[in-house]
N, C-alpha and C positions, 0 to 999 in steps of 0.2 A: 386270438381268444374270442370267443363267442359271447357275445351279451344278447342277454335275454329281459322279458317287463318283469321286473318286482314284484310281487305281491303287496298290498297295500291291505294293513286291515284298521277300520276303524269301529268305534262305538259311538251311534250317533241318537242323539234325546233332543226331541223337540220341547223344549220349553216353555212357561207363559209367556214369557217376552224376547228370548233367546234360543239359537239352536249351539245345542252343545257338540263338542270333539272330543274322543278321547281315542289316541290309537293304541293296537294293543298288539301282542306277538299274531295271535291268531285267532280264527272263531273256536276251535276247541280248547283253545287256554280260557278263553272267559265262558265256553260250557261249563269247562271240568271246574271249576272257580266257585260256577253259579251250583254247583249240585257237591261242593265241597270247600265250605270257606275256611278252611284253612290251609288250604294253598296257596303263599305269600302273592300277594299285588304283585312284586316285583316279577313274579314269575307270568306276571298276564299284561301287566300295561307296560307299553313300549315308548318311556320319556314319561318324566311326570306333568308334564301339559292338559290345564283345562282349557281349551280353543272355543272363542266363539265361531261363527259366520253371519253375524252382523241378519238373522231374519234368513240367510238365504238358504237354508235346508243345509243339504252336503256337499254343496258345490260350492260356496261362497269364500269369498277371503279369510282366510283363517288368522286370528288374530288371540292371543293372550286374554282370559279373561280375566276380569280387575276382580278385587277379593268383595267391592259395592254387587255386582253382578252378580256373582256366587252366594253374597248374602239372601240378596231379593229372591234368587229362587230355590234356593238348597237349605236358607237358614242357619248358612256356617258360611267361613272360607277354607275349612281345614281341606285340604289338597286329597288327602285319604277317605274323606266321610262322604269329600262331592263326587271322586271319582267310582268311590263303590255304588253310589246312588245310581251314577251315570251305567256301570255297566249291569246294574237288576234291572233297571227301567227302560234303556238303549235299544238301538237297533244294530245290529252286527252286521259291519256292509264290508264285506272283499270288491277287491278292486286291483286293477294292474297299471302300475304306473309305466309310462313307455319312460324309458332311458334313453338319454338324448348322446351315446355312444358314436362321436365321432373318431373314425378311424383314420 
């Protein structure tokens, strides 16, 4: 069987003190989203995770953000209000994760 790199899509917003993650199926599920909100979240973000990386842009350690974090810069911790925030304000970055397919 043939393995091939994944696609990786995420949404990513640099913050005042934080840089935020949020992955999603793809970059036209958060088009079609952002030019029609009534297309369920569920149908655009992929895991309800708000990730930080600790300052380091899109490369950094990805880690859970605490609901303290989310307050300071979104003004909520509601998981639905920060991550629609994240995907109007974001940057939509594709990527290919290599797969580590030992045969």
């Amino acid at each position: 069987m043939a393995r091939g790199n994944a696609p990786q899509t995420k949404v990513h917003l640099k913050g005042k003190e934080e840089d935020f993650i949020v992955f999603v199926d793809s970059a036209k599920a958060v088009q079609d989203w952002k030019n029609d909100k009534s297309v369920p979240l569920a149908q655009v973000v992929s895991g309800w995770k708000v990730l930080v990386t600790h300052k380091h842009g899109t490369q950094g350690v990805l880690d859970t953000a605490s609901n303290a974090v989310l307050e300071n810069e979104f003004g909520t911790h509601k998981e639905e209000d920060v991550v629609k925030q994240i995907l109007e304000r974001g940057d939509v970055q594709e990527t290919e994760v290599q797969s580590a397919g030992l045969d």
